[in-house]
N, CA, C and O of each residue as an XYZ file, in Angstrom:
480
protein
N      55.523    139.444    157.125
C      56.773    140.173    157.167
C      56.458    141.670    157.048
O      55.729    142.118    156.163
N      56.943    142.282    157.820
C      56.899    143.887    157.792
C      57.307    144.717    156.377
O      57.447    144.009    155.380
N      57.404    145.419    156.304
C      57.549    146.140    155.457
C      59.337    146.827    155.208
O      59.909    147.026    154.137
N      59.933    147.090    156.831
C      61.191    147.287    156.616
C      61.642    146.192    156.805
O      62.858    146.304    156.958
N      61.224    144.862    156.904
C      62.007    143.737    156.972
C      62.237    143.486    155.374
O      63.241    143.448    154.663
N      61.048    143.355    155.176
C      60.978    143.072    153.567
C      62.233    143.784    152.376
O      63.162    143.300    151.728
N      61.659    145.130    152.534
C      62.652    145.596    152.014
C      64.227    145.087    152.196
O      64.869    144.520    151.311
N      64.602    145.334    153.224
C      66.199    144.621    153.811
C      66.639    143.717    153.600
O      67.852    143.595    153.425
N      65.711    142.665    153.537
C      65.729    141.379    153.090
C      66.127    141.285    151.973
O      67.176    140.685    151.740
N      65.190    142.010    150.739
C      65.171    142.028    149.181
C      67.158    142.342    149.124
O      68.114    141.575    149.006
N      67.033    143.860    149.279
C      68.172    144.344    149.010
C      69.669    143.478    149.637
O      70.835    143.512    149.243
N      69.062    142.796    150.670
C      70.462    141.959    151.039
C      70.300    140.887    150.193
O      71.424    140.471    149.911
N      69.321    140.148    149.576
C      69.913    139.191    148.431
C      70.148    139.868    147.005
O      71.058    139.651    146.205
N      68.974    140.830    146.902
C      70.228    140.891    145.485
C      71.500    141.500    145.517
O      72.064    141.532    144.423
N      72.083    141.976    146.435
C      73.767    142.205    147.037
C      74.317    140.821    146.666
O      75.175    140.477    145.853
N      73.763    140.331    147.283
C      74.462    138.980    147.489
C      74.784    138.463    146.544
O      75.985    138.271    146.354
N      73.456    137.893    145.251
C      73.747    138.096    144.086
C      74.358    138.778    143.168
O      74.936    138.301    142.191
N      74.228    140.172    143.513
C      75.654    140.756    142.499
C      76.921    140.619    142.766
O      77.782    140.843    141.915
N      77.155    140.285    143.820
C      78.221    140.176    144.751
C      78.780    138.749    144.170
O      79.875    138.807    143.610
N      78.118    137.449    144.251
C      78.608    136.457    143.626
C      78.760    136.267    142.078
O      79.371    135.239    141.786
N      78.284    137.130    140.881
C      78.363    137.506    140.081
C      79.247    138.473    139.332
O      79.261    138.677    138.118
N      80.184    139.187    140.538
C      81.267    139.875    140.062
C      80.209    141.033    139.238
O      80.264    140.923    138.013
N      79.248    142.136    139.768
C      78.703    143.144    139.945
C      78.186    144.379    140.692
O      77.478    145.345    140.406
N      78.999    143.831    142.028
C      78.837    144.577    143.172
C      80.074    145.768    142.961
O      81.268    145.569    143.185
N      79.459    147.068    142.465
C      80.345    148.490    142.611
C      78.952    149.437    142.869
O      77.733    149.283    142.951
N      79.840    150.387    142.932
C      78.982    151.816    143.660
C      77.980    152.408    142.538
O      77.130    153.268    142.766
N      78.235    151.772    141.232
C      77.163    152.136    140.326
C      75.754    151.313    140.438
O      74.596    151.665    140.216
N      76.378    149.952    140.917
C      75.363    148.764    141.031
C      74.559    148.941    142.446
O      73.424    148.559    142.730
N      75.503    149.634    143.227
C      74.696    149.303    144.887
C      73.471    150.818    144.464
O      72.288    150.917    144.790
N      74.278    151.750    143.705
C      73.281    153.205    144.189
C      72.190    152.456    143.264
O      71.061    152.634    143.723
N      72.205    151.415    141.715
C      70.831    151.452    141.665
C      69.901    150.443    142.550
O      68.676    150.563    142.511
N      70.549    149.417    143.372
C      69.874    148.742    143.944
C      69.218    149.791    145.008
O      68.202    149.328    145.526
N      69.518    150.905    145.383
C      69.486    151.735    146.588
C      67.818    152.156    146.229
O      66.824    151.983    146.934
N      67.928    152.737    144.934
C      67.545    153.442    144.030
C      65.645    152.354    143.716
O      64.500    152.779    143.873
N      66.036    151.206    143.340
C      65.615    150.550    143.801
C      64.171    149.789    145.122
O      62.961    149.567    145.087
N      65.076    149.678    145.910
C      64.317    149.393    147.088
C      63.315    150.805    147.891
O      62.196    150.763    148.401
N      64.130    151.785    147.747
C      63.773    153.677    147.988
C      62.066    153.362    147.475
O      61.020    153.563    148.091
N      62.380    152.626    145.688
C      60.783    152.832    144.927
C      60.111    152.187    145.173
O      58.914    152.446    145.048
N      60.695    150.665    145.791
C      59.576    149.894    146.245
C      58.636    150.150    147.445
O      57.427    149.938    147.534
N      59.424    150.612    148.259
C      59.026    151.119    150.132
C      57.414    151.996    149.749
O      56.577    151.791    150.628
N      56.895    152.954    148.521
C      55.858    153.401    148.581
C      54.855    151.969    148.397
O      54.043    151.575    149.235
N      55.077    151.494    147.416
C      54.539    150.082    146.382
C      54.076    149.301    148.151
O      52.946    149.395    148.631
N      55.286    148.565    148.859
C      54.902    147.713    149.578
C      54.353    148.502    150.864
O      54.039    147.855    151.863
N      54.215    150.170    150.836
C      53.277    150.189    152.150
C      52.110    150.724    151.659
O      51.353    151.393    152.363
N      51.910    150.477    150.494
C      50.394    150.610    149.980
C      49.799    149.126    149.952
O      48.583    148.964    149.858
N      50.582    148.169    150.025
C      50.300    146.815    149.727
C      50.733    145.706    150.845
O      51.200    144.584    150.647
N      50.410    146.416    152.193
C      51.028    145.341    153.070
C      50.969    143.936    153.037
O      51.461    143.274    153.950
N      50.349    143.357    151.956
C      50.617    141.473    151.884
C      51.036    141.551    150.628
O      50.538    140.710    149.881
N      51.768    142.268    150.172
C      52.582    141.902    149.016
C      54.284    141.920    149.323
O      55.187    141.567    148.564
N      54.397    142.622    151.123
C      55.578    142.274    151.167
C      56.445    141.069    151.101
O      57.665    140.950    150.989
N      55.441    140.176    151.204
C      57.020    138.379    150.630
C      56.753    138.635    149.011
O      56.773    137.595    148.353
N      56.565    139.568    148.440
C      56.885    139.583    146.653
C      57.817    140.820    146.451
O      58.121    141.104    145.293
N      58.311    141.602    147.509
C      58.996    142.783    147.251
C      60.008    142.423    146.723
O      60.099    142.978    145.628
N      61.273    141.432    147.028
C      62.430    140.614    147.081
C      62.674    140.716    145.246
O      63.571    141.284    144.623
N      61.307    139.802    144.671
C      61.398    139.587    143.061
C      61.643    140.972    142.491
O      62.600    141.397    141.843
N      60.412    141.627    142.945
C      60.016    143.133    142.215
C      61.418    144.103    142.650
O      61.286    145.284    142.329
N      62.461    143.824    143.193
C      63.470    144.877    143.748
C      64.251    144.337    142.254
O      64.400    144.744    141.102
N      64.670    143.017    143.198
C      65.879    142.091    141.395
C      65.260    142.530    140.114
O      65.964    143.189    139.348
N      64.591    142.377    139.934
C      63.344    142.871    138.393
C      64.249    144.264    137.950
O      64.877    144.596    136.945
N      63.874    145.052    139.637
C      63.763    146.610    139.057
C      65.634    146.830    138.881
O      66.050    147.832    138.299
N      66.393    146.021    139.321
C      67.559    146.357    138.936
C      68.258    145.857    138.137
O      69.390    146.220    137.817
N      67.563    144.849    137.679
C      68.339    144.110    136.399
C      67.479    145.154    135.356
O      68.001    145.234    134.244
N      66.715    145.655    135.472
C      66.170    146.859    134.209
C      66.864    147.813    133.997
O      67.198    148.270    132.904
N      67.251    148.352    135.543
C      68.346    149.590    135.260
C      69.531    149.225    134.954
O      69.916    149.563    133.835
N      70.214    148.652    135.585
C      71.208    148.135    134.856
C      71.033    148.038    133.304
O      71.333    148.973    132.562
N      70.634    147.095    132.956
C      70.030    147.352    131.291
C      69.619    148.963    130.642
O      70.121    149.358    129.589
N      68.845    149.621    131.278
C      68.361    150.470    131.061
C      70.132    151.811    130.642
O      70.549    152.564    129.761
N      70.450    151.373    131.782
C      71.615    152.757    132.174
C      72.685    152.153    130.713
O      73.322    152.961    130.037
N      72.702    150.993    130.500
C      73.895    150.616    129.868
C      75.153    149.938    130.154
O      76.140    149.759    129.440
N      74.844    149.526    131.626
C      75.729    148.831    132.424
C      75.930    147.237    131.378
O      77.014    146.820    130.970
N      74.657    146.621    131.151
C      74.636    145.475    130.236
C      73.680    144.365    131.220
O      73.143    144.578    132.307
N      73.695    143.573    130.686
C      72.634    142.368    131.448
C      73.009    141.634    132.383
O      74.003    140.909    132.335
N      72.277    141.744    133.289
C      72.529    141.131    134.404
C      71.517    140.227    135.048
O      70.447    140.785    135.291
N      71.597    139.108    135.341
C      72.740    138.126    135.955
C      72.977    137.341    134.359
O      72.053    136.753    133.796
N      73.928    137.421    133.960
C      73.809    136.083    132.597
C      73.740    134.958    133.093
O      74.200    134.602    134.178
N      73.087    134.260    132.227
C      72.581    132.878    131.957
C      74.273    131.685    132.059
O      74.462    131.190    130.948
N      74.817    131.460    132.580
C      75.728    130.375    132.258
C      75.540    129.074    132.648
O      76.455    128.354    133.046
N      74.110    128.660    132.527
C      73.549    127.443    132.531
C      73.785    126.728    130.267
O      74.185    125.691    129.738
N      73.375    127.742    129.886
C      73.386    127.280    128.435
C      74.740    127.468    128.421
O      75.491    128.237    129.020
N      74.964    126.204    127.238
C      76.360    127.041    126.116
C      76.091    127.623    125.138
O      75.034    127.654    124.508
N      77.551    128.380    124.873
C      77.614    129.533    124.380
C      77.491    129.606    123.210
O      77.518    130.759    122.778
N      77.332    128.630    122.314
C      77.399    128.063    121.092
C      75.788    127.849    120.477
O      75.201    128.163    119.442
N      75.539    127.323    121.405
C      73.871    127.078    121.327
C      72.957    128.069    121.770
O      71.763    127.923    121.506
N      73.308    128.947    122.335
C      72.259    130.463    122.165
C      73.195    131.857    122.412
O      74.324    132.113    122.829
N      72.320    132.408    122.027
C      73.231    134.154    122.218
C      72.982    134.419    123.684
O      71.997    134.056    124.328
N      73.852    134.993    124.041
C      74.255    135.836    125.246
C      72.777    136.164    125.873
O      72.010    136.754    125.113
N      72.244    135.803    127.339
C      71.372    136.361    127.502
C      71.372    136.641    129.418
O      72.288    136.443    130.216
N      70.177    137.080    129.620
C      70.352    136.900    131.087
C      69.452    136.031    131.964
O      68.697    135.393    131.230
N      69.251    135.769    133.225
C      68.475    135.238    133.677
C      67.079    135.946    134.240
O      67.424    136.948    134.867
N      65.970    135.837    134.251
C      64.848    135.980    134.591
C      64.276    135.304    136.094
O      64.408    134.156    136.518
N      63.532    136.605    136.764
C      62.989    135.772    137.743
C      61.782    135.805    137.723
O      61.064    136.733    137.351
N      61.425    134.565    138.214
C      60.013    133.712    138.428
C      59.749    133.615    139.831
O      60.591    133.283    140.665
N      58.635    133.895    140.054
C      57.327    134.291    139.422
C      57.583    135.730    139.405
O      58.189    136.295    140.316
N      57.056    136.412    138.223
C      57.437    138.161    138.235
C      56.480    138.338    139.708
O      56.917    138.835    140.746
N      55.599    138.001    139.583
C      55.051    138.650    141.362
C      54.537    137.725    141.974
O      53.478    137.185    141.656
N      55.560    137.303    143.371
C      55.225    136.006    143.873
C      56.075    135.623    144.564
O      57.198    135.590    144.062
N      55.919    135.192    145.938
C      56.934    134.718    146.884
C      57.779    133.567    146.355
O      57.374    133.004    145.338
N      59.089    133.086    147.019
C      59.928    132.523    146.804
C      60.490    132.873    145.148
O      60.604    131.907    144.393
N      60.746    133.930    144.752
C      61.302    134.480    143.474
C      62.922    133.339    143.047
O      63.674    133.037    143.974
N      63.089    133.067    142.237
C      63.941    132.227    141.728
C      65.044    132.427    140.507
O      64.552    131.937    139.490
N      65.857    132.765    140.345
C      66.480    133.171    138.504
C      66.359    131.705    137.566
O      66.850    130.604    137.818
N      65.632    132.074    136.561
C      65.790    130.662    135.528
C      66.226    131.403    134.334
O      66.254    132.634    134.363
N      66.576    130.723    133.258
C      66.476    130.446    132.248
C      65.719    130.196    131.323
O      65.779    129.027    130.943
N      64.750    131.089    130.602
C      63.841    131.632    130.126
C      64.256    130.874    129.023
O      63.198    130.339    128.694
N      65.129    130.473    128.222
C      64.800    129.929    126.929
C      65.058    128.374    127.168
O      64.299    127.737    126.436
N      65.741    127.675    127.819
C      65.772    126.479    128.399
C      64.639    125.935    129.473
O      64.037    124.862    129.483
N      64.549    127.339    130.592
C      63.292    126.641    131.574
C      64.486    126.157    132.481
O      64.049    126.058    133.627
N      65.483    125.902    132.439
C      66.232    125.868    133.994
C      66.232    126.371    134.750
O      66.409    127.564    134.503
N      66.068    126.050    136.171
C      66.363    126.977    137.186
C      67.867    127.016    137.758
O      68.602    126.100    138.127
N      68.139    128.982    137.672
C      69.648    128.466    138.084
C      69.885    128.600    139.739
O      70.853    128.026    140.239
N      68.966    129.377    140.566
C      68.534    129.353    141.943
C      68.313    130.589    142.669
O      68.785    131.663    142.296
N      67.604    130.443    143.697
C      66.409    130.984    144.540
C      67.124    132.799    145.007
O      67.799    133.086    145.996
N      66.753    133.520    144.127
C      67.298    135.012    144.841
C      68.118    134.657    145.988
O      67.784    133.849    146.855
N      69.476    135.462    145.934
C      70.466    135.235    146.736
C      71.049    134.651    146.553
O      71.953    134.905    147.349
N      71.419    133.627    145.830
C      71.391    132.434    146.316
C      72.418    132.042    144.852
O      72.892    130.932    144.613
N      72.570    133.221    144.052
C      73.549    132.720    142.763
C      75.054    132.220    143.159
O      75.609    132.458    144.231
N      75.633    131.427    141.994
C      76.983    131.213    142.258
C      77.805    131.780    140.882
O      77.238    131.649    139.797
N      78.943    132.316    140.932
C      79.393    133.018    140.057
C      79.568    131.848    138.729
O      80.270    132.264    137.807
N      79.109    130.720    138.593
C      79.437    129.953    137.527
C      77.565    130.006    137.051
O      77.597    129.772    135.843
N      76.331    130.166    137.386
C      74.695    130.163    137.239
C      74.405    130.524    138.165
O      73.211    130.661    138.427
């Protein structure tokens, strides 16, 4: 995969994902923007790391988000709410094709970048 495919790719699923998550606004798209902009040096220094750009984009915007104060993103609504504190989902493999969101304290997978539904 090319390098501007890659990128495009990344950034159209995690849209997608914030998008089914009820997180898609102009604060969320400029950091995804923000985002993919930092990866484009990363993956043309690394032309076979473009099928891992996708993870490393979601990574870098669920940080800012966190980071800025927006709050955590994607939450976990695989657990109940009773049985653990508020958390978010993690993707696997941090560097590694087919990137996935699980559930880091259970080990569930809730599914494959892009690919969220506003209930996991």
């Amino acid at each position: 995969m090319r390098t501007d495919e890659a990128l495009l790719d990344a950034r159209a699923r995690v849209l997608a994902d914030l998008t089914s998550t009820a997180w898609a606004n102009a604060a969320a798209a400029n950091i995804l923007d923000d985002a993919v902009a930092g990866r484009r040096w990363w993956a043309d220094e690394w032309p076979e790391g473009a099928a891992y750009v996708a993870g490393q984009v979601a990574q870098d915007v669920q940080d800012a988000l966190f980071d800025a104060g927006v709050g955590r993103w994607p939450l976990c609504r695989l657990c109940e709410p009773d049985e653990a504190p508020v958390h978010e989902l993690r993707i696997t493999p941090e560097l590694g094709a087919d990137p996935t969101w699980i559930c880091e304290r259970s080990g569930t997978v809730a599914a494959p970048l892009g690919s969220l539904s506003p209930t996991g």
